[in-house]
NUDRENRO-481796 format. One record per atom (N, C-alpha, C): residue in three letters; x, y, z. Coordinates in steps of 0.05 Angstrom, whole numbers, plus 5000, padded with zeros to 4 digits. Layout:
BEGIN
ALAXYZ
...
END
This chain:
BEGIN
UNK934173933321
UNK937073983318
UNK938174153340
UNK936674353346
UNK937874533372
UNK937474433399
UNK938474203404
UNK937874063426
UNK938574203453
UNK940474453454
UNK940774633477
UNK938474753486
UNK936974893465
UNK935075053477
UNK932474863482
UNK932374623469
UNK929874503475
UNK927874463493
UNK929674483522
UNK928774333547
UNK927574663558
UNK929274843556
UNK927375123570
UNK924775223548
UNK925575183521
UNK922975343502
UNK921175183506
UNK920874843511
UNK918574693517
UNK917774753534
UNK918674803549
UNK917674843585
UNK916075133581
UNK917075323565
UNK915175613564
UNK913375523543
UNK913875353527
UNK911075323509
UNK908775213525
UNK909275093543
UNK908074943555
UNK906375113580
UNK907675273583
UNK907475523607
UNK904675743587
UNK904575743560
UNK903575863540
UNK900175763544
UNK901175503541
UNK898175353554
UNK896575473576
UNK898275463599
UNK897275493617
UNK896475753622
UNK897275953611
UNK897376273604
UNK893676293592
UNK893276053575
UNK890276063577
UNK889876113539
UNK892575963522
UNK892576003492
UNK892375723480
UNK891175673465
UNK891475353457
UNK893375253439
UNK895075113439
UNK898075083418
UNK897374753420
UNK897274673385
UNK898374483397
UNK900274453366
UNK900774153369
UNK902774083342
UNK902273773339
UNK903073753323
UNK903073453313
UNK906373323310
UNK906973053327
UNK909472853318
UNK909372823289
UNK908172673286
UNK908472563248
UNK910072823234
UNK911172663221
UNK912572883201
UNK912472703172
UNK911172983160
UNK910472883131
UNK913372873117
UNK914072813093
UNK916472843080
UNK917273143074
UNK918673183073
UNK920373503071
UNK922673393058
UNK923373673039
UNK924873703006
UNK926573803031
UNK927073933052
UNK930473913071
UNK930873773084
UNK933073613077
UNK934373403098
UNK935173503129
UNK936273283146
UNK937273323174
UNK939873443160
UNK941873263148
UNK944173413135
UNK943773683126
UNK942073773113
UNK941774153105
UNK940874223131
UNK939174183140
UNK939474353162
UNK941574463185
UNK943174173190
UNK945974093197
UNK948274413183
UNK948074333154
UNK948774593141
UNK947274883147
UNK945874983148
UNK945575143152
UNK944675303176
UNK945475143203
UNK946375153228
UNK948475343228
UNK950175133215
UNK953575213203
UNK953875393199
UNK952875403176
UNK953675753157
UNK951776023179
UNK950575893181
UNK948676133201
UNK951276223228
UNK951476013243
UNK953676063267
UNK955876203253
UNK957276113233
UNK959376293220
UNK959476523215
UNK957076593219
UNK955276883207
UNK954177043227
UNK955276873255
UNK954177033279
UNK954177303282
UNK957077373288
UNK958277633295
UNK957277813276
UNK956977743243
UNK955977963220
UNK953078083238
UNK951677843235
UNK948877893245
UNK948778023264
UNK949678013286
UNK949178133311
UNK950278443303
UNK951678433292
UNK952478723289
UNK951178923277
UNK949978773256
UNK946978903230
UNK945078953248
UNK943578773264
UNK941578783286
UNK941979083293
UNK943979023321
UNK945279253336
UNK944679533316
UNK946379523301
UNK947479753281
UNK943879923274
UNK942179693264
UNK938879793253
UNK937579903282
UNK937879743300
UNK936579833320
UNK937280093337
UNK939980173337
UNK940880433342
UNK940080583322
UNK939080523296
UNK938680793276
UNK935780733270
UNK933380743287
UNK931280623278
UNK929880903256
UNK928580863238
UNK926681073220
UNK923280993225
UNK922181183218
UNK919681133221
UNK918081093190
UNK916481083196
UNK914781023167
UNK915681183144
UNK916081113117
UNK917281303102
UNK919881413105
UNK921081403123
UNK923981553128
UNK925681353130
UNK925981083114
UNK927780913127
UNK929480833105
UNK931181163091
UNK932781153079
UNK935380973084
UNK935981043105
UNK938380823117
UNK938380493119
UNK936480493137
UNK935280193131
UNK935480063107
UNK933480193083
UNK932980113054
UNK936280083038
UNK937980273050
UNK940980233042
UNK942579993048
UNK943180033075
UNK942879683078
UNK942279513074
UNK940179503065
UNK938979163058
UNK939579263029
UNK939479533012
UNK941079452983
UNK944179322978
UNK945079492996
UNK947979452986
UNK948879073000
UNK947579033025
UNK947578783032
UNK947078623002
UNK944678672988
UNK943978502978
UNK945578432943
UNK946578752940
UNK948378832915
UNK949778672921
UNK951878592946
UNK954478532941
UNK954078242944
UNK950978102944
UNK951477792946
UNK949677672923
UNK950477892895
UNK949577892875
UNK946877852859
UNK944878002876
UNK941877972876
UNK941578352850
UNK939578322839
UNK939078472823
UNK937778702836
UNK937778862841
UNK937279082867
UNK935379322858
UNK933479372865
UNK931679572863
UNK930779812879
UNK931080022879
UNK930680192908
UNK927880372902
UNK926980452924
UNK924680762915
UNK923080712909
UNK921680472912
UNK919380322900
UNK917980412931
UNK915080582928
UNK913180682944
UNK915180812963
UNK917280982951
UNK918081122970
UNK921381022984
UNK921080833000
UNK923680733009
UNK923580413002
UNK921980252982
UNK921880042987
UNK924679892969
UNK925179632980
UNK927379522969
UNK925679332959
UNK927179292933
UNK927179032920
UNK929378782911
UNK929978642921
UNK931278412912
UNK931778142901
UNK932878062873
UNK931677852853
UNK934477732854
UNK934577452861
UNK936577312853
UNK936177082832
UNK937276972820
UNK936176772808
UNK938476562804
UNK936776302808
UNK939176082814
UNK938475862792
UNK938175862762
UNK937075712751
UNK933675562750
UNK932275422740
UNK930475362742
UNK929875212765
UNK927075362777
UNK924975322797
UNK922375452800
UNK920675472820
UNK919975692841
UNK920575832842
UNK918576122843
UNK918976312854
UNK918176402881
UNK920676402895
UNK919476472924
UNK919776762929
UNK917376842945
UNK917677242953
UNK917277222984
UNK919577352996
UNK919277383020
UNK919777803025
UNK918477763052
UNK918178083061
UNK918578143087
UNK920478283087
UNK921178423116
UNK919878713111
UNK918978823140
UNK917979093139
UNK920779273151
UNK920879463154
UNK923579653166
UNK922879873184
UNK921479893182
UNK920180183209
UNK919980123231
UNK921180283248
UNK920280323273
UNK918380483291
UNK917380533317
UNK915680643320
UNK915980913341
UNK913681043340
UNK914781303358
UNK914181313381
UNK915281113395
UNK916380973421
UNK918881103432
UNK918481203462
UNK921181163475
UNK922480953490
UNK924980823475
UNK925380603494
UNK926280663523
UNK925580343536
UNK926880433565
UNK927380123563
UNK928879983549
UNK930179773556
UNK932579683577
UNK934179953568
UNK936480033580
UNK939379873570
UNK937779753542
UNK940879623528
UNK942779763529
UNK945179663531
UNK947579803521
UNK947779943479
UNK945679783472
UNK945079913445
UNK941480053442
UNK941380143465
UNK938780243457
UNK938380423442
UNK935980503431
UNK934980763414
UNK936081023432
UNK936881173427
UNK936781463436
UNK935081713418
UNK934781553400
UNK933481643365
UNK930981853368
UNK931682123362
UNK928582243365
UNK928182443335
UNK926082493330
UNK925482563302
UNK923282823306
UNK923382993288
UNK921683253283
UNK919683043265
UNK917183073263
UNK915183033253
UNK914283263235
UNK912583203207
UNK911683463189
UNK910483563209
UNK909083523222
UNK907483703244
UNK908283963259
UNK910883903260
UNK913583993271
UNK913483853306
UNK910683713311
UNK912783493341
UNK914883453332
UNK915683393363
UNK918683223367
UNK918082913378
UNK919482633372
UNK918382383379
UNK920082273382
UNK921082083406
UNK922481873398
UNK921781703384
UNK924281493376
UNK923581353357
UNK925081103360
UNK924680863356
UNK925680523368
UNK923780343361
UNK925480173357
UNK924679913346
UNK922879673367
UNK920079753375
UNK918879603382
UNK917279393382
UNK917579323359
UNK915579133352
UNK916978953329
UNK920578963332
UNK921978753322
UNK923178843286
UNK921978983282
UNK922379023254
UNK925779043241
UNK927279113264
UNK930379093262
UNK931578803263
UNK929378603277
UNK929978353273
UNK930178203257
UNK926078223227
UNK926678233209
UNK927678303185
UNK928878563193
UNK930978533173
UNK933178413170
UNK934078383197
UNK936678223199
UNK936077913190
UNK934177843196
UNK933477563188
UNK933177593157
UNK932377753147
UNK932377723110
UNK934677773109
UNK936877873113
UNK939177913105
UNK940877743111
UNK940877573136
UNK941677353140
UNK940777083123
UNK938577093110
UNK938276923108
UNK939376823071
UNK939277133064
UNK940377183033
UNK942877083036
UNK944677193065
UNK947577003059
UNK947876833062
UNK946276673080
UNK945876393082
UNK945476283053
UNK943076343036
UNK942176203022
UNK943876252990
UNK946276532996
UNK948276492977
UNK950376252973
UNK951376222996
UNK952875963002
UNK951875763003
UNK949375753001
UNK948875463002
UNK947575432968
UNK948475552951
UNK947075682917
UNK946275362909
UNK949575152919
UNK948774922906
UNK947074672910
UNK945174832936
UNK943474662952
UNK940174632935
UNK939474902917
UNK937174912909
UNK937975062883
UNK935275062874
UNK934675302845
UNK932475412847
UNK931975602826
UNK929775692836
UNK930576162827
UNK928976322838
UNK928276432849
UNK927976542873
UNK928776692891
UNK928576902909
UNK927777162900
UNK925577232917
UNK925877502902
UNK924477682940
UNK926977782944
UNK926377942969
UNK925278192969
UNK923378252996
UNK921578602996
UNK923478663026
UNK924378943017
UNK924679063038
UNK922379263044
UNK920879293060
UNK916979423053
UNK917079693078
UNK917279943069
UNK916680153088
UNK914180083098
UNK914180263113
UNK911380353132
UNK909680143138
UNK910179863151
UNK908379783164
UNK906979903188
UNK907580063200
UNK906280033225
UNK903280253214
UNK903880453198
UNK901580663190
UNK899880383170
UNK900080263166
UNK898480003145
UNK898680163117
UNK900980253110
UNK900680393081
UNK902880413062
UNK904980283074
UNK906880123056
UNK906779973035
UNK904779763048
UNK904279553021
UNK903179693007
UNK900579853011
UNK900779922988
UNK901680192972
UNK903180242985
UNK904680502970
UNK906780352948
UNK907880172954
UNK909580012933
UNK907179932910
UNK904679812921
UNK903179732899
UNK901880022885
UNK902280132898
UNK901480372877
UNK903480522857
UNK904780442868
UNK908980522851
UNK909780352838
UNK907380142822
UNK907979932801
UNK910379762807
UNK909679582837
UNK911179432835
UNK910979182818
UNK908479152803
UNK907478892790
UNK908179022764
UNK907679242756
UNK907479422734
UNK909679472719
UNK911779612730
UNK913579722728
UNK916579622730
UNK916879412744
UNK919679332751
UNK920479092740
UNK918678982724
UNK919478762707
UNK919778472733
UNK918978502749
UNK918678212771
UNK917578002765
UNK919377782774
UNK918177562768
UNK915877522787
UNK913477352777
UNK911077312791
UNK912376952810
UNK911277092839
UNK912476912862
UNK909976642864
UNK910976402860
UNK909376172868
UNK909276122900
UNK910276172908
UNK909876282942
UNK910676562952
UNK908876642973
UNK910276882987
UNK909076903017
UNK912476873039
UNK912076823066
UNK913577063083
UNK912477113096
UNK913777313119
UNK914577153150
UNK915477343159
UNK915777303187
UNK916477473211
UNK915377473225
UNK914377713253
UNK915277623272
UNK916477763292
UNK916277713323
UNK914177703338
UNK914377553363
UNK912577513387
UNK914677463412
UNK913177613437
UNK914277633457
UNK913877283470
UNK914177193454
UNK914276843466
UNK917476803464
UNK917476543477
UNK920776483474
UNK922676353451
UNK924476473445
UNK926476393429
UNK927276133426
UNK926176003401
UNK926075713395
UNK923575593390
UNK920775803385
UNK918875653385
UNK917975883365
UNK916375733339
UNK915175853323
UNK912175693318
UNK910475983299
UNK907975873300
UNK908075813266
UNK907075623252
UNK906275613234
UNK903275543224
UNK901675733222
UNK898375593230
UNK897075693203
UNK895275593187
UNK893475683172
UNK890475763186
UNK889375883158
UNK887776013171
UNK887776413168
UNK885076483184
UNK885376783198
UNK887476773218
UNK889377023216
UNK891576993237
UNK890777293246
UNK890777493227
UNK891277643238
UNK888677883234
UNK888078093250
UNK884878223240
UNK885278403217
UNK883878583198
UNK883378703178
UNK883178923200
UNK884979203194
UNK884979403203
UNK884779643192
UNK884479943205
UNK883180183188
UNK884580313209
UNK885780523193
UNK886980813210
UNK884881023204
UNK884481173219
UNK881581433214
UNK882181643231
UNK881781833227
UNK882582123239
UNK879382283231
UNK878482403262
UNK876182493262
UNK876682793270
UNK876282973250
UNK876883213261
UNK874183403266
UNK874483553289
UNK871883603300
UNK872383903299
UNK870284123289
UNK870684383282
UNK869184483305
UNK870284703315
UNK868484873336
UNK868785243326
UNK868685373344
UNK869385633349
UNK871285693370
UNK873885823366
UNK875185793382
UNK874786033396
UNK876886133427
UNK875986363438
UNK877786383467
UNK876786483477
UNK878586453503
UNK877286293528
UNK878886263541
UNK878186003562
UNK876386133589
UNK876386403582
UNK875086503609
UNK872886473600
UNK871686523570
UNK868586593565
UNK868286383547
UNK867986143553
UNK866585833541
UNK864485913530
UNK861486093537
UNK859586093529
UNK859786313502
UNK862486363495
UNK862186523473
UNK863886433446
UNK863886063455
UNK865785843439
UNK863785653436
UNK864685343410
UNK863585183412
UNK866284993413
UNK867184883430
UNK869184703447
UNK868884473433
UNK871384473413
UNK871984273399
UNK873383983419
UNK874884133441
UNK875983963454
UNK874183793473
UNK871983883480
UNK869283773491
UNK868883533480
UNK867283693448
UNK866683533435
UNK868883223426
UNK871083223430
UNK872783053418
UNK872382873446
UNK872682923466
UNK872882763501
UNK870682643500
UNK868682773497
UNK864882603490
UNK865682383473
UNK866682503450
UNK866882163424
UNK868082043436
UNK870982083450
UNK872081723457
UNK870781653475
UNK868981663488
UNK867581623506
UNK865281493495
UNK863681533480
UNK860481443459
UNK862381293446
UNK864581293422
UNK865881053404
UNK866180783421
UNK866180783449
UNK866580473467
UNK863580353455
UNK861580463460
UNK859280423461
UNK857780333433
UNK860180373413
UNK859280233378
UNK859879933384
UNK862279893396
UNK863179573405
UNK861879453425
UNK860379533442
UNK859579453466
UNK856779383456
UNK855279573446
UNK851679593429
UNK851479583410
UNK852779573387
UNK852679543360
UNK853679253348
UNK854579123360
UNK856578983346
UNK855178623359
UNK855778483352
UNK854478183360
UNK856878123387
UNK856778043407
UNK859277913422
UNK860977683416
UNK859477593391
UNK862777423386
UNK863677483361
UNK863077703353
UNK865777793332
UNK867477983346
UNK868977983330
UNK871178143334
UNK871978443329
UNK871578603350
UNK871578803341
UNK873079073357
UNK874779163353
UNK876579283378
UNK876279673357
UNK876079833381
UNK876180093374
UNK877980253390
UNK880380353380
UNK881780413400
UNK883280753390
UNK882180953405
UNK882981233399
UNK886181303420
UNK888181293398
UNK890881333400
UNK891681643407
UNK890081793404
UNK891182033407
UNK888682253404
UNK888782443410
UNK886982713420
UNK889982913412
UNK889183093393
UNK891283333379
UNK889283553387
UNK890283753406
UNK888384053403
UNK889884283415
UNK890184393406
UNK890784743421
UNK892984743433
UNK894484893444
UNK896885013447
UNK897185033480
UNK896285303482
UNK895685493513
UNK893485413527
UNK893885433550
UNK891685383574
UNK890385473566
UNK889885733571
UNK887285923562
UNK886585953532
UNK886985783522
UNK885485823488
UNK883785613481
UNK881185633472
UNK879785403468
UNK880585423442
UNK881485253429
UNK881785203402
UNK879085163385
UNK879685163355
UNK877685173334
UNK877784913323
UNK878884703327
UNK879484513319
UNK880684213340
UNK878984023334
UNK880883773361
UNK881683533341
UNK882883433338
UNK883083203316
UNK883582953336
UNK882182753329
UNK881882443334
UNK883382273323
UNK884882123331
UNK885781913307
UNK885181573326
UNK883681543308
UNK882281243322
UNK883481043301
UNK883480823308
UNK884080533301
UNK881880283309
UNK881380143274
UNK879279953280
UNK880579653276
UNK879579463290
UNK879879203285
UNK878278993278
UNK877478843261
UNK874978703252
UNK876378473236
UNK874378303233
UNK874578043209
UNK873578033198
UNK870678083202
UNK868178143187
UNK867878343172
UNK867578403142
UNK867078673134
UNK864478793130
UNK862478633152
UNK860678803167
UNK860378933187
UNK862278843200
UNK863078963225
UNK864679263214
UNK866079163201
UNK868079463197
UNK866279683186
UNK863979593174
UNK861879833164
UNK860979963193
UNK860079683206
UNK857779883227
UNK860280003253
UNK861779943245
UNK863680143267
UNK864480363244
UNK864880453223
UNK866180643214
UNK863180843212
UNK860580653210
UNK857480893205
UNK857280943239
UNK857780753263
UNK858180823277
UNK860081093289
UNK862081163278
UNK863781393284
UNK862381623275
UNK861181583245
UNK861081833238
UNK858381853254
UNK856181733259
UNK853281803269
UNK854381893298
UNK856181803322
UNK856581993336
UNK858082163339
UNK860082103318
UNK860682433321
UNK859182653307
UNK857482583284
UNK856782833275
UNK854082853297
UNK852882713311
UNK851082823336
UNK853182923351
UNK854982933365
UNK855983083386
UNK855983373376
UNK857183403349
UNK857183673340
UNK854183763338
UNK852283653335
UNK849583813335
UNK849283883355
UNK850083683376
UNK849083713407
UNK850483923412
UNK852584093408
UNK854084263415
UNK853884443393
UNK851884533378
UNK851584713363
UNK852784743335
UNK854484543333
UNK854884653299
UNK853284533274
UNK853484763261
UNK851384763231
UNK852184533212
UNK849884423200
UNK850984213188
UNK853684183165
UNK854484553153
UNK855984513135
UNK858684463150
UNK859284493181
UNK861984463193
UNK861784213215
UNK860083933204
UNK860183713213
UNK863383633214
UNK864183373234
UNK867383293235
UNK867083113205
UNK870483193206
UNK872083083174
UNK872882773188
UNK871582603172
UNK872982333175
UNK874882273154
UNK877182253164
UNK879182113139
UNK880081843150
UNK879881713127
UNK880581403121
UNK883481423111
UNK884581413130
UNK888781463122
UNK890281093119
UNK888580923116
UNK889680703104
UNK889580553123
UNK889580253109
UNK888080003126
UNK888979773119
UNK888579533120
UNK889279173108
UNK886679073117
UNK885978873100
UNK884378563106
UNK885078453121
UNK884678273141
UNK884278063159
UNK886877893131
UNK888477813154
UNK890977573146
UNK890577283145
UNK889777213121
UNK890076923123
UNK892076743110
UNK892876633124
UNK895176333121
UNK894176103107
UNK895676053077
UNK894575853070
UNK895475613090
UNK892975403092
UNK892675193104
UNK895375003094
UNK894074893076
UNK897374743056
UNK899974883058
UNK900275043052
UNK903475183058
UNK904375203089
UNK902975283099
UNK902675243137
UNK903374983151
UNK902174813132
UNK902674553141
UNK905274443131
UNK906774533101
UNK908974383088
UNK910774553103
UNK911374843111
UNK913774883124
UNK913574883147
UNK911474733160
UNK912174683193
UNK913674383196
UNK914574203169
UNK914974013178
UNK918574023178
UNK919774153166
UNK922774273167
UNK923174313197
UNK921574453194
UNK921774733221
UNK920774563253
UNK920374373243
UNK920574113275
UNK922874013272
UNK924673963246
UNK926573783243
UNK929473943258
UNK928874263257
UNK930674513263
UNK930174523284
UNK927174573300
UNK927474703329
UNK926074413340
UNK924974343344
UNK923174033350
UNK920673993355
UNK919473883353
UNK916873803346
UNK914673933360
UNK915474023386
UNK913674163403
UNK914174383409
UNK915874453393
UNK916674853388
UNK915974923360
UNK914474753343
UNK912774843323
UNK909774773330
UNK908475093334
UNK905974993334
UNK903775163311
UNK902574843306
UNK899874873276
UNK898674913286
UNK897175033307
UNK894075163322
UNK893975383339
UNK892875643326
UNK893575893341
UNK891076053338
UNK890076143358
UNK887276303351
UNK887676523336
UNK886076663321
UNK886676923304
UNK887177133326
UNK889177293311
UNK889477513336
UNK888677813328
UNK887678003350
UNK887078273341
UNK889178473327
UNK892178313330
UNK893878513312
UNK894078503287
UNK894478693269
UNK894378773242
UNK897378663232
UNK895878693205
UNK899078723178
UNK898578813151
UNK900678863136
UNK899479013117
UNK901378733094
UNK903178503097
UNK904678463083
UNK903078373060
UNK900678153066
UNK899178003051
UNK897778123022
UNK898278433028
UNK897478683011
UNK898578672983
UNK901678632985
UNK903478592965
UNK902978382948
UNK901778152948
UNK901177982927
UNK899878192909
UNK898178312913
UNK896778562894
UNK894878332873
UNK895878412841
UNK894078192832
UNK894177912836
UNK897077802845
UNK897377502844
UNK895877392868
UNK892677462874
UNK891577322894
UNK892177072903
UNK891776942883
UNK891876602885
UNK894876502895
UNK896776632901
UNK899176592913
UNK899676452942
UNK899576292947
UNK899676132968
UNK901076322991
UNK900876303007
UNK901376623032
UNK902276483052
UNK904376453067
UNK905376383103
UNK905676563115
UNK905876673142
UNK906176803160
UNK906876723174
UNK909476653186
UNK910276553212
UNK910776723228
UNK909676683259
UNK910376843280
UNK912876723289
UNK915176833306
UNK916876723319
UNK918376823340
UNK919176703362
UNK918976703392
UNK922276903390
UNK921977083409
UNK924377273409
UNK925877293430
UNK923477253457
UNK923877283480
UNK925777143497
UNK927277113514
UNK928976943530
UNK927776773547
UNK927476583547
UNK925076313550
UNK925376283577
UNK927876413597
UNK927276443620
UNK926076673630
UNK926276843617
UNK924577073632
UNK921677103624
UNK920976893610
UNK917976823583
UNK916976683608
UNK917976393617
UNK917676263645
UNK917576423667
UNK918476583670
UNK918176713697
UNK915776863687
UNK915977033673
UNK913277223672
UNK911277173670
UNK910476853659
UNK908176643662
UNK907876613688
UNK909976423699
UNK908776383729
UNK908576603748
UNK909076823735
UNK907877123756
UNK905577153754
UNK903676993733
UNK901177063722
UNK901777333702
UNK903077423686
UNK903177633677
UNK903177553640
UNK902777323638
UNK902777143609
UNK905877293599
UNK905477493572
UNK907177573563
UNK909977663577
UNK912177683580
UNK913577933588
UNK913878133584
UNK912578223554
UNK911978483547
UNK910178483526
UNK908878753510
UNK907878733475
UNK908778813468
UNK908078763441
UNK909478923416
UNK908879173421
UNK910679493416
UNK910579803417
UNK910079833444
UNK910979663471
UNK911979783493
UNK913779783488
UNK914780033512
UNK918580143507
UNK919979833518
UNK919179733533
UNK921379543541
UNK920979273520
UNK920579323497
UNK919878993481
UNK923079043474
UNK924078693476
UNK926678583474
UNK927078393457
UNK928878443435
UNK929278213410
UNK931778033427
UNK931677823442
UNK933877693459
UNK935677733427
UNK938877713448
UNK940177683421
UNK940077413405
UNK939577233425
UNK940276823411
UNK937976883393
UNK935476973392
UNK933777013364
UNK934377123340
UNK936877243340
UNK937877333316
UNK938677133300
UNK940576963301
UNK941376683287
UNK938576503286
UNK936076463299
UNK934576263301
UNK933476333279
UNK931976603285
UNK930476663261
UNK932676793235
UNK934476693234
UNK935876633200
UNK935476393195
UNK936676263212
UNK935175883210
UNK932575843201
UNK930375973214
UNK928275923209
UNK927175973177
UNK928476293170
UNK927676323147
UNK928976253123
UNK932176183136
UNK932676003108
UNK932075683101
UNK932275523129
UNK929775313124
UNK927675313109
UNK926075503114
UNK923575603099
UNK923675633068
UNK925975833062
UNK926075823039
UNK926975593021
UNK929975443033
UNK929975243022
UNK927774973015
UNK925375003028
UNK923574723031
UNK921774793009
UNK921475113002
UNK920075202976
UNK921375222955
UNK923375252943
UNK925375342931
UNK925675002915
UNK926374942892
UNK927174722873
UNK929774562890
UNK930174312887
UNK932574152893
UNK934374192874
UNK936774292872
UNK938874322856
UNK939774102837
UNK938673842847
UNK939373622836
UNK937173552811
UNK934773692813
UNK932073632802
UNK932673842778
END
């Protein structure tokens, strides 16, 4: 249907290839419950809805919150969702939104946008960039911006609720929308599931539930793949105890800050010697916290490392891995066994999998919307995390999608390929860019989506 953008997003999908990723897709198109005509429609109503959208975008992305703080956010997507007469829930794990519409008998479909942003300084240099900076309990100071798209999907669930109000007499069914704090700390999902979202709020139980994410690919091309998509991840904070003292007389300290520089240094060496070479396994230490003043050796260094795995054998022998070298570095450097380092496990997700069948039934819409070779069903699993898949809680057996979808401006996606540089940016660099034409695509995308799950109004 978007026959404008066709000719440049093929050409960067195609550039994707060559970048060294395997995509492919399939012509055949199985039958799909959305016509060319609905889609036709909800082109329509989406373009009519431009200017709202772009403004919500804009508006989230100037006010980004971080994990837990995304009172404002969570307001918006209520009152959005109050006034297009959805049954509205707030405070669920903190900031989470809930939203239930109901359109007569069907399906229940559950979709989830996350809302946080990260403590990133942008340097995009938009005319609406973040300027956003925040005190931390710690009492740091941080910037704070939307890097990794999360202002997009919200706008896309919100877009897609007005879409899918006006179009009420197209389907039946069920909606029942998540607005989900704190993805990026992986402890959102389940802070809502621990705040009785199955329990407590009287929800209907969802026969599907699909998300959807950004990727620095280009605008007009989405992935719909079953399968492992995404790795099973762990946040951990290693705090290492010494004797603190002054910096002139070391030999009358035990140098916590030592000891912390040695571990990231030995933790490469759990992935490199411990682990088989074709699993998957990434260890990556985000930050080193210690001391104040030049001259003070502190009593304390804290670690905060991040694991990546598929295997949940792997995730053992890297987490017995941490603690066996760190609590040797501390022997090696003299401390007694009762002031070994504190490992805390501050929250994690399973490895993301995409049901196969659902992967396959909404990619066949979603060729009919963007075209046949800007949907692609074959994507290798990737090392980034998520926490959405969390929220099914007990309803395991719930059929699960995850669509990735292209944000980037397909000429500068093409250029940054043929520079050899694959991406033009990642996700939580300062310069990651939601183009604006991805704002309307991905409402398209996800009200397509929902309508192809969702009952025929006529049925």
């Amino acid at each position: 249907m978007r026959q404008g953008m066709d000719c440049i997003a093929r050409r960067a999908v195609a550039l994707i290839g060559v970048a060294g990723v395997l995509l492919t897709g399939t012509a055949a198109h199985a039958e799909s419950r959305v016509s060319a005509g609905l889609i036709e429609q909800v082109e329509q109503v989406v373009q009519q809805d431009a200017a709202h959208l772009d403004a919500v975008f804009k508006d989230i992305h100037q006010n980004p919150e971080l994990g837990f703080m995304e009172v404002r956010t969570a307001g918006i997507i209520a009152a959005e969702l109050e006034a297009l007469g959805f049954q509205v829930t707030t405070g669920i794990g903190g900031t989470g939104v809930v939203g239930v519409l109901r359109n007569g008998e069907g399906p229940t479909v559950m979709y989830r946008a996350d809302m946080d942003a990260n403590a990133v300084e942008e340097a995009t240099g938009l005319p609406y960039a973040s300027k956003v900076r925040v005190r931390l309990d710690s009492g740091a100071e941080t910037a704070v911006a939307h890097m990794c798209g999360h202002d997009a999907h919200v706008t896309w669930m919100l877009g897609m609720a007005r879409a899918m109000a006006k179009l009420k007499d197209q389907w039946s069914g069920t909606m029942l929308l998540v607005g989900q704090p704190a993805e990026e700390p992986i402890t959102g999902a389940q802070a809502m599931l621990d705040d009785g979202l199955w329990t407590e709020y009287d929800l209907p139980e969802p026969d599907y539930f699909i998300g959807m994410h950004t990727a620095p690919g280009p605008v007009g091309t989405v992935i719909s793949a079953g399968g492992p998509k995404m790795a099973g991840t762990d946040q951990i904070d290693i705090l290492f105890k010494g004797v603190g003292g002054h910096g002139s007389m070391p030999q009358l300290t035990k140098d916590p800050v030592l000891m912390a520089a040695m571990a990231v240094v030995q933790y490469q060496a759990i992935v490199s010697r411990t682990i088989e070479p074709q699993q998957t396994a990434v260890l990556t230490v985000g930050s080193i916290q210690a001391g104040v003043d030049n001259n003070v050796i502190p009593a304390t260094a804290l670690v905060k490392a991040n694991l990546r795995w598929y295997d949940p054998a792997v995730r053992e022998r890297l987490i017995a891995g941490i603690k066996s070298v760190s609590e040797g570095i501390a022997r090696t450097y003299g401390m007694p066994e009762d002031q070994m380092p504190v490992i805390t496990m501050k929250g994690g997700s399973t490895p993301l999998v995409n049901d196969d069948a659902l992967a396959a039934r909404m990619a066949e819409p979603l060729k009919m919307l963007l075209g046949d070779k800007n949907v692609l069903e074959s994507f290798p699993p990737a090392t980034g995390s998520e926490d959405v898949h969390l929220l099914k809680g007990p309803h395991e057996d719930v059929p699960f999608n995850f669509l990735i979808v292209g944000v980037a401006d397909p000429e500068v996606f093409a250029a940054s390929v043929k520079a050899g540089k694959g991406m033009p940016y990642s996700a939580h660099n300062p310069n990651f860019i939601v183009d604006l034409a991805a704002i309307p695509v991905g409402v398209e995308v996800a009200t397509v989506s929902m309508l192809e799950l969702l009952g025929n109004s006529s049925n």
